[in-house]
N, C-alpha and C positions, 0 to 999 in steps of 0.2 A: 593424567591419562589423556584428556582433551587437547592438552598442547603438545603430547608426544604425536598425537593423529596429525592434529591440524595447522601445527607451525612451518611442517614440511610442502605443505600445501600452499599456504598463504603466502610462503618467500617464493614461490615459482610465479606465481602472478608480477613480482615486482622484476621480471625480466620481460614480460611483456607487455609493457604499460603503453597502450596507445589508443585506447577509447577514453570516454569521458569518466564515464566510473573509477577507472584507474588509477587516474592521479587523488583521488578519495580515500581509493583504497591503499595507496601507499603513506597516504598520510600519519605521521608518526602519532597523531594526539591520538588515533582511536585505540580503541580497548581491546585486547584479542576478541573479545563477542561482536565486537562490531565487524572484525575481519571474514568471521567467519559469516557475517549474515552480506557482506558487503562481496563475497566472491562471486558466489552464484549470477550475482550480477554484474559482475567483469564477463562472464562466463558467458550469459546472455545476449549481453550487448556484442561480443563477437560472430552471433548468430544473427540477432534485429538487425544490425546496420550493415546488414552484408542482403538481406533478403527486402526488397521494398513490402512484401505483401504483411513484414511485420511493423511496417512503418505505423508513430503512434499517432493517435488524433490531437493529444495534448502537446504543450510548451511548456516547461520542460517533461521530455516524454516519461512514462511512469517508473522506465528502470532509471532513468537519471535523476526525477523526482524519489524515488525512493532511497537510492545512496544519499542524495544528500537531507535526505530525512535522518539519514541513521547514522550518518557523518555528525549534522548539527546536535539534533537532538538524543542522542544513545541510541542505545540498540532495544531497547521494549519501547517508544512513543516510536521511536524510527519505523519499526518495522508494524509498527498498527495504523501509521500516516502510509506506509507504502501498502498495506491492504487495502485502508479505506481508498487510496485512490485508482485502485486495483478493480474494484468492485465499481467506481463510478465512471470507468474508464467503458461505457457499452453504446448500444447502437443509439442509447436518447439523448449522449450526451450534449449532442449541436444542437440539439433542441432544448434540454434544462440549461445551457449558457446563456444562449440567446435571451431567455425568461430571467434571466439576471443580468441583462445587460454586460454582460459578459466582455471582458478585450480577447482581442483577435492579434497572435503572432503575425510578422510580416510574411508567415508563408502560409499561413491562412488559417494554421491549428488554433486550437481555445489554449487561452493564456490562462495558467493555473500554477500560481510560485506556491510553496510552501509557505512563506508569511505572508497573508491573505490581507490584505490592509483594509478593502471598504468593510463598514461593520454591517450586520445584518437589520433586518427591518424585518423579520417575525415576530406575530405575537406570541409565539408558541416558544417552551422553555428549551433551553440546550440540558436544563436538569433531567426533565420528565422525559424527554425524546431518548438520553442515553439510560435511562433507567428501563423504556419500554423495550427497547433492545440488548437488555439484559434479560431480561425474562423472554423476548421471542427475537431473537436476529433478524433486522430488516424492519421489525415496524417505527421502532423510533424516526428512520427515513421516510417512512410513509407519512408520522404523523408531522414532519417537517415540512412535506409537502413533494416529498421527490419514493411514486409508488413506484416508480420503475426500479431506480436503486435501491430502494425497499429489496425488490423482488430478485436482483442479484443477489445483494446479500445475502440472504436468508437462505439462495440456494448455495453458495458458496460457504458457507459455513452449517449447514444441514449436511451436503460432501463429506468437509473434512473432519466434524463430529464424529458423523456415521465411521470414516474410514480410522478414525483413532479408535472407539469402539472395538469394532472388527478385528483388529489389530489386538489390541489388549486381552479379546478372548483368546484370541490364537497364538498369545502368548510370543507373537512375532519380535525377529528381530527390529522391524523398520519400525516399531511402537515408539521412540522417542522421537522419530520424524513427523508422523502423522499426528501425535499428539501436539508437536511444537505447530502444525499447520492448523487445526483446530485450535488451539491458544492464540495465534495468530488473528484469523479470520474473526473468532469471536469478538475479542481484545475492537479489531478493529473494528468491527460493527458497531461499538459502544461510541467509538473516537469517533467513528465515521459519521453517528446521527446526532452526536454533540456539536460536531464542529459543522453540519449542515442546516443544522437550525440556527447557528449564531453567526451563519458567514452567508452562504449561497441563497440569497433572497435578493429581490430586484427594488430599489428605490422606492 
């Protein structure tokens, strides 16, 4: 049923391949799950690089870092790497780079690849950090040492709990949308205060 919906969709994107995402998405290694998580973000990028005011702060920007999250890694780390940097993508983020000594692209954005090479310098655990934000979304970042992204988190995945919720009483059709966004966000708040205690710390 999923590849009667979604095949007919997915070969319509390989006639208009001309943003970065695309040639990702055309890539023959992925999985249909990955096609289907990698369109929206063709879809996207045809809107951000047409409008500067969606221009991103980071290098590579988050819908390009998220395809080739979900390109490299599958399609469940992929799409919990492009939440978590979804959620660290906010108004603090030139300020928690900077605190990590951070590199700067040649046009000025924070340089943030998906394979993060310096290793971190907390004392604190990447175990205990994604365990706390299992039990509450956002604190494991806080106890990382980053409250700000804490404090997205927690409301980005408070959202889209709530709105899966909601959803499943009213017995909606849109219930496996909302709940994949919810699985999502949560998913990523786990990845996201693991890999923020083991990476994003300054010397």
């Amino acid at each position: 049923m999923i590849r009667k919906i979604f095949i007919p969709i997915l070969l319509l994107g390989l006639t208009v391949a001309q943003y970065p995402a695309d040639s990702l998405y055309v890539n023959s290694k992925n999985s249909i799950f990955q096609k289907i998580l990698l369109y929206p973000i063709t879809q996207w990028q045809r809107l951000s690089y047409n409008e500067t005011y969606l221009n991103c702060q980071f290098a590579p920007s988050c819908s390009n870092y998220g395809a080739q999250a979900i390109h490299t890694h599958g399609a469940i780390k992929g799409i919990f790497m492009a939440s978590d940097r979804i959620v660290r993508c906010n108004p603090n983020a030139f300020q928690s780079h900077q605190k990590i000594n951070g590199q700067f692209y040649n046009d000025g954005r924070l340089f943030d690849p998906i394979q993060y090479s310096s290793i971190g310098y907390s004392k604190q655990s990447p175990i205990v950090a994604a365990g706390l934000s299992m039990i509450v979304p956002g604190l494991g970042r806080a106890y990382a040492g980053r409250p700000i992204d804490g404090v997205y988190g927690f409301l980005l995945s408070a959202m889209a709990i709530r709105a899966s919720v909601v959803s499943i009483k009213n017995k909606s059709a849109m219930t496996p949308f909302y709940a994949g966004m919810a699985i999502t966000f949560y998913g990523g708040e786990i990845y996201g205060a693991y890999r923020t205690t083991k990476y994003y710390h300054s010397k």
